[in-house]
C-alpha positions in Angstrom: -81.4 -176.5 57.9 -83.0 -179.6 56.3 -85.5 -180.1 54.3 -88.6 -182.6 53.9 -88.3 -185.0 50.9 -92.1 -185.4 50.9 -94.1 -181.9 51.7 -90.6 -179.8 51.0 -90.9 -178.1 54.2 -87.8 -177.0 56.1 -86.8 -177.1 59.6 -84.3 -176.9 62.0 -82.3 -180.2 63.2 -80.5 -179.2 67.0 -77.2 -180.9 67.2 -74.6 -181.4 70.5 -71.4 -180.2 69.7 -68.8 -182.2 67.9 -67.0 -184.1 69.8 -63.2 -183.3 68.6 -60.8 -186.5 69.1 -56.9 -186.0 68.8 -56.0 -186.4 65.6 -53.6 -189.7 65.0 -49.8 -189.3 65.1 -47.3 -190.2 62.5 -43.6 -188.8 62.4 -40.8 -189.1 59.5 -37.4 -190.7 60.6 -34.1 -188.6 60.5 -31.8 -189.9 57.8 -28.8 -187.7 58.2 -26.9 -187.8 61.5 -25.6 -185.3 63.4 -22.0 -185.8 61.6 -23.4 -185.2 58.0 -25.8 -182.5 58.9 -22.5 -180.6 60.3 -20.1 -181.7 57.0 -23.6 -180.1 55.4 -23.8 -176.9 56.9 -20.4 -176.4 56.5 -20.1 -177.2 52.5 -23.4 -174.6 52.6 -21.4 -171.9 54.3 -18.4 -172.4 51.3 -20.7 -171.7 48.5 -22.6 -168.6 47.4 -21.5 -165.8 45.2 -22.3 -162.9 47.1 -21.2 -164.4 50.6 -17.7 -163.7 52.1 -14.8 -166.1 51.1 -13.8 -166.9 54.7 -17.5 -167.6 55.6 -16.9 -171.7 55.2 -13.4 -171.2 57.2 -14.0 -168.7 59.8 -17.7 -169.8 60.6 -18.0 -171.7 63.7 -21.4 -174.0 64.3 -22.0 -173.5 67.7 -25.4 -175.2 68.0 -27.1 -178.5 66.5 -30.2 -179.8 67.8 -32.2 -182.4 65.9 -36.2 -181.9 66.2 -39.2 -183.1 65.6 -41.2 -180.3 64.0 -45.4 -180.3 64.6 -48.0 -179.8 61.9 -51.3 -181.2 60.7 -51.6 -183.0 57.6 -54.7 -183.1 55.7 -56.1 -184.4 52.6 -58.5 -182.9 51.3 -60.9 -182.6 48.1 -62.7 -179.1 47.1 -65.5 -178.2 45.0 -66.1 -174.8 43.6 -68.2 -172.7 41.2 -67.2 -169.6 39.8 -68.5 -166.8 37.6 -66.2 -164.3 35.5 -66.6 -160.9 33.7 -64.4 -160.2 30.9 -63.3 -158.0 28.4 -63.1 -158.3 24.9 -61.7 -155.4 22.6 -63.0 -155.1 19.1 -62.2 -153.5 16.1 -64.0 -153.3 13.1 -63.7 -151.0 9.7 -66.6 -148.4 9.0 -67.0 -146.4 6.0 -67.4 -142.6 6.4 -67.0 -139.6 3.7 -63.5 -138.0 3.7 -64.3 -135.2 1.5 -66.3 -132.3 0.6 -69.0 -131.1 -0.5 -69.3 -134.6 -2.5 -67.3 -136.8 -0.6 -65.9 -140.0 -1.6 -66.3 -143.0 1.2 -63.3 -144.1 3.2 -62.7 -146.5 5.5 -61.8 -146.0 9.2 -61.3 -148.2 12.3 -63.7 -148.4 15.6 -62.8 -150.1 18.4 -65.0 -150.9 21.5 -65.4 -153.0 24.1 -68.1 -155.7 25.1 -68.0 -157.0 28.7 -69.0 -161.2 29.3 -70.3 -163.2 31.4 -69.0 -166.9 32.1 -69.1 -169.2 34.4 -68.1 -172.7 35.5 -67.2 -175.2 38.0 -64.0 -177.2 39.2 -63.3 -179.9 41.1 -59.8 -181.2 42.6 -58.2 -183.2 45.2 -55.0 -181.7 47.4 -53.1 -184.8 49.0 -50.8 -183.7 52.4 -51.8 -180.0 52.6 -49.8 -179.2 55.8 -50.6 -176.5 58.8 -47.4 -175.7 60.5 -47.7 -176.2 64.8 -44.2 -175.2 65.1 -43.7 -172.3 67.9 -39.7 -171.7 67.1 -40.1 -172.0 63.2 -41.8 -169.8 60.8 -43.7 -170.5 57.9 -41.6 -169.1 55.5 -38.6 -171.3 56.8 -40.5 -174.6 56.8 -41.8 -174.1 53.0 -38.2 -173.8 51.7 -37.3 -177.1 53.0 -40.1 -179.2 53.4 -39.7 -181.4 50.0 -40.6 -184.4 52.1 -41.5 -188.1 51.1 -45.2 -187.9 52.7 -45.3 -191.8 51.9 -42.7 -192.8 53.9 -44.7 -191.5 57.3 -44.6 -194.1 60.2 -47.1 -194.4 63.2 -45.2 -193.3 66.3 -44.6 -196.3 68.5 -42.5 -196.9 71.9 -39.8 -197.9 69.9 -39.4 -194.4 68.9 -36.1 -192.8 69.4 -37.2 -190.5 72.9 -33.7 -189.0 72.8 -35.0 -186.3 69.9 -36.7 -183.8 71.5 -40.9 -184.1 69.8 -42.2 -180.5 69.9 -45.5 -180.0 71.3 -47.9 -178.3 68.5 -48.9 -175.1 69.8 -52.2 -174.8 67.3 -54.9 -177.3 68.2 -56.7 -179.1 65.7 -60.1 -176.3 64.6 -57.5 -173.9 63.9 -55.1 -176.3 61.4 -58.6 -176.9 59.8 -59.1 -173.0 59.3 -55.7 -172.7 58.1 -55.9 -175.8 55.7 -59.6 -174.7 54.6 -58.1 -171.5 53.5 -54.8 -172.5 51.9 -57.4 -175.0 49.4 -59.2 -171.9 49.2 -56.6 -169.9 47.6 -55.5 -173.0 45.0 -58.8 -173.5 44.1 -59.3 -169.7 43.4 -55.8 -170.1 41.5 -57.3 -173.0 39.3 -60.5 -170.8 38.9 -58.9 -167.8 37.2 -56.8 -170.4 34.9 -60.2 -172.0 33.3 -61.3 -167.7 32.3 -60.1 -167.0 29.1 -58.5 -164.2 28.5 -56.0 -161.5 30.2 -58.6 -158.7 31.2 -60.8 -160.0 33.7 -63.3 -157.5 35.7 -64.5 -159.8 38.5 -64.1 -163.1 39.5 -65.8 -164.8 42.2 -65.6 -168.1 43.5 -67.5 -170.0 46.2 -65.3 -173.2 47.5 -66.5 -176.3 49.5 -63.7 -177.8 51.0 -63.7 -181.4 52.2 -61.0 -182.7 54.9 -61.3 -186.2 54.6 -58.3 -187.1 56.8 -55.9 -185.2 58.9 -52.9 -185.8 61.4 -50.4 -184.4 63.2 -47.5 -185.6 62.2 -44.0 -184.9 63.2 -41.0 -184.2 60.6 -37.3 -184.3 61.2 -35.0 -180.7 61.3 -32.0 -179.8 62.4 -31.3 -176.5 63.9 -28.4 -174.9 63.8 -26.6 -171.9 64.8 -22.9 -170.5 64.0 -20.8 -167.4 64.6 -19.0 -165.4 62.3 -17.1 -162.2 63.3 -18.6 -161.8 66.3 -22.2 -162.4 64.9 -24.4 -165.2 65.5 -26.9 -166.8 62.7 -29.3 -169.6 62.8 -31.0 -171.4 60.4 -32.6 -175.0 59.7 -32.4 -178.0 57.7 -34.6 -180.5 56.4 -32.9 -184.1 58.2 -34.2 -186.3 55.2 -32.8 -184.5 52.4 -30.5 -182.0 53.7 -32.1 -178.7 52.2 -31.0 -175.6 54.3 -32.7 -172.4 54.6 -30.8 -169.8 56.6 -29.6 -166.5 57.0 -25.8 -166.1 55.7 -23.9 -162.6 55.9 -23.3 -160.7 52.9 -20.2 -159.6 51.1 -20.7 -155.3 49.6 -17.8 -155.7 47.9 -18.7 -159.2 45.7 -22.0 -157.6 45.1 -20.2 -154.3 43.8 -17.9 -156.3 41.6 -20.8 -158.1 39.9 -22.5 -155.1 39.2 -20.0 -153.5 37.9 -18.8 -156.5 36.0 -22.5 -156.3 34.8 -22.6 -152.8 33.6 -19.5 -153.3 31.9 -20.8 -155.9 30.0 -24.1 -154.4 28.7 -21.9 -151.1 27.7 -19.1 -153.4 25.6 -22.5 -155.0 24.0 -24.3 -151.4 22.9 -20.9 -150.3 22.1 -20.5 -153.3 19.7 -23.9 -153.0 18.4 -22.9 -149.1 17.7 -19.7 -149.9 16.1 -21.6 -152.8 13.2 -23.8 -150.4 12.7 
């Protein structure tokens, strides 16, 4: 809908459809090979407290693929408004006869409640919000290791290693918008309910614009990995920049039981002590 400058009128402007162009590529480089990312996983599998103590020795890696992950970039910057209601509890001292038939005044305390209204606006940039185009890893998995250096993106050229295997996105480019459109959404209603004072808020509402100035699907390097224990198989990934693993690793009961115990036993020798000073 538009509206004349001049005589204010409004009317209808007919549009084709948007033409939607592949977004550019840009990928991040592995910097661990294959060799580290094993001595890695391996010096993973040793540590943890409630994990079994042959997990690092008996564990046997069993796969190790390097990948090029999908997802879309985006930068974008988002404008909302937002109005609040909030609670405010008073207290004030009122004089009132105690006695009788000639009472003397005393003094008592009322409290009530008065509701406001605010409002406001906010305004914010979000550099590299990322929509994950993966179809073998999960959303959860990617978040845990993706602390990547988003400046250190390359355009993807022919002399691009072709021996990693570049997964094709399986989510095309208007659905990464939605996803990215609502992921701003929810930080900027996050920012909103920081600027209302107070703790007891009745109802907040906020209306986002969100800009994408720029988006790309760019592809980041993982590792994924698989290993055997007792029979078992696990998988997990890693992040082939820094070397962050998120994975699933079998648990010990009888660590756990120890540490629980060892906890209880701890808190009872502290009220105990408090008991005995006392």
């Amino acid at each position: 809908m538009a509206r004349c400058s001049f005589c204010g009128s409004a009317y209808l402007i007919e549009q084709p459809p948007e033409q939607r162009t592949s977004p550019p590529q840009v990928f991040l480089p592995f910097a661990l090979s294959l060799d580290e990312a094993t001595k890695r996983i391996e010096e993973w599998l040793s540590t943890g407290l409630f994990h079994p103590g042959d997990l690092g020795r008996e564990a046997k890696i069993e796969r190790l693929e390097p990948i090029f992950v999908p997802i879309y970039l985006a930068d974008c910057h988002a404008h909302s408004n937002w109005t609040a209601s909030i609670l405010h509890h008073g207290f004030k001292r009122v004089r009132r006869p105690i006695g009788f038939p000639d009472p003397p005044l005393g003094l008592e305390v009322e409290t009530g409640i008065d509701r406001q209204a605010l409002s406001g606006a906010h305004d914010a940039s979000y550099p590299n919000i990322h929509s994950l185009a993966s179809r073998g890893l999960d959303q959860h998995s990617f978040w845990s290791i993706a602390d990547f250096d988003w400046s250190r993106l390359e355009p993807i050229t022919a002399e691009v290693d072709t021996t990693v295997v570049f997964e094709a996105p399986v989510v095309d480019p208007a659905e990464a918008e939605r996803a990215i459109r609502s992921r701003v959404e929810d930080l900027e209603r996050s920012a909103c309910r920081k600027m209302v004072p107070g703790e007891v808020v009745c109802e907040l509402n906020v209306n986002t614009v969100v800009d994408i100035r720029t988006i790309r699907l760019a592809h980041v390097p993982v590792h994924a990995f698989g290993y055997r224990y007792r029979e078992r198989s696990h998988a997990g990934w890693m992040n082939g920049v820094t070397g962050r693993i998120e994975g699933a690793r079998p648990l010990s009961f009888g660590r756990i039981g120890a540490a629980v115990a060892t906890a209880i036993g701890l808190a009872a020798a502290i009220v105990w002590l408090f008991r005995r000073r006392r």
